[in-house]
N, C-alpha and C positions, 0 to 999 in steps of 0.2 A: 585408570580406565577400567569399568567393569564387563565384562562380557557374560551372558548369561545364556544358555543354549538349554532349552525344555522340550520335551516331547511327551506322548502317548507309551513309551517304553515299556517294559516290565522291569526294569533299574538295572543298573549295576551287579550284576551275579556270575560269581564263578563259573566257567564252563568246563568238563570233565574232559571237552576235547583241547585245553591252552593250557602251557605251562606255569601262566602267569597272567602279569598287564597288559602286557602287550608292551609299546610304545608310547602313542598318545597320553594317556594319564602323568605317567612319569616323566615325561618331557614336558608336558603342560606344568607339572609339579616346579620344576625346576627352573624354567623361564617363567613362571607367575610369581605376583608378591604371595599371591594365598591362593588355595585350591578348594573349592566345600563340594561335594557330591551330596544329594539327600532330595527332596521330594518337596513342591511346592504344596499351596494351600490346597488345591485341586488335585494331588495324591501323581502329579505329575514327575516323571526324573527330571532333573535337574543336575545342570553341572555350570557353578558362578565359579570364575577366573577374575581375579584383578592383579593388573600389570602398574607398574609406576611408572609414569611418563617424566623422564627429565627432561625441565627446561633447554638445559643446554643441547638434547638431541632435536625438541621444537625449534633451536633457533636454527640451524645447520640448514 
């Protein structure tokens, strides 16, 4: 399964007031098969997440 979440954004940018990621990303990173951050055709952010759905958790 893909998940794709876009917006109007100014992207992904460091903030001089965070020590870091945060949460989100990282955990996203970690429970996803793959993570891509980057900019659609329309200069929008973007953030595509794809998970693997196993069979055996569809059948339960």
């Amino acid at each position: 399964m893909t998940v794709v979440i876009r917006d109007n954004g100014r992207g992904i940018v460091p903030r001089p007031d965070s020590p870091g990621l945060g949460l989100g990303l990282p955990l996203i990173a970690t429970l996803a098969e793959s993570l891509e951050l980057g900019k659609d055709n329309g200069e929008h952010t973007e953030v595509r997440m794809t998970f693997r759905l196993d069979e055996e958790r569809d059948a339960q």
